[in-house]
N, C-alpha and C positions, 0 to 999 in steps of 0.2 A: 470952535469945533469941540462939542463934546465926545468921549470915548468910552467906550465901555471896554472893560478888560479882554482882549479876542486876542490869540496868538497870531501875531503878522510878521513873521520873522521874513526880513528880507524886503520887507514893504514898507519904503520913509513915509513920515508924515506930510512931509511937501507933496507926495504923489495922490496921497486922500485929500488933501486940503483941495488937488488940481482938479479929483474926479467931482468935488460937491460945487467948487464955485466953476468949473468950465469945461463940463462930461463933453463927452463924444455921443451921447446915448444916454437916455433914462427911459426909464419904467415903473410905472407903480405897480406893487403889487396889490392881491386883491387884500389885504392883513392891511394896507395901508404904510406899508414898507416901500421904500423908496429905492431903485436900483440906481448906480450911477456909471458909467464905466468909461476909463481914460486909457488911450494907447500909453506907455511907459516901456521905454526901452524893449522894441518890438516885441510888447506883448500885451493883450489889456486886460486893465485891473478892474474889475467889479467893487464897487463900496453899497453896502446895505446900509441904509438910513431908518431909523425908526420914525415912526407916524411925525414926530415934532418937525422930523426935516433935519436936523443938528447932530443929533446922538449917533457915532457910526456902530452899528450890530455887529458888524465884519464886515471883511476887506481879503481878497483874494485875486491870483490871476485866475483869468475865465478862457482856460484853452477852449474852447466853445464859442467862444461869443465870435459873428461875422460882422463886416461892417456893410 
């Protein structure tokens, strides 16, 4: 996993490593950006992947997202 510098305070790397190898939910965007989103301690995490697939953009929880 590559990282680019994005403030994730609160957010372990085990839980981004969980959303890219075993989402709950993906989406591509139309940029060629990758959405990924994992449930994490009742609540889910969205990870943005850049075009390669590897690289994460950001990483946030998505009070938004339904399953």
């Amino acid at each position: 996993m590559k990282n680019v510098s994005v403030d994730r305070i609160g957010i372990k790397d085990e839980w981004i490593e969980e959303a890219i190898c075993s989402p709950l939910y993906v989406e591509m965007q139309s940029d060629g950006r990758i959405r990924k989103w994992v449930k994490v301690e009742e609540k889910y995490l969205r990870v943005i992947l850049l075009e390669d697939g590897e690289t994460v953009h950001n990483a946030f929880f998505d009070r938004n997202f339904k399953e």
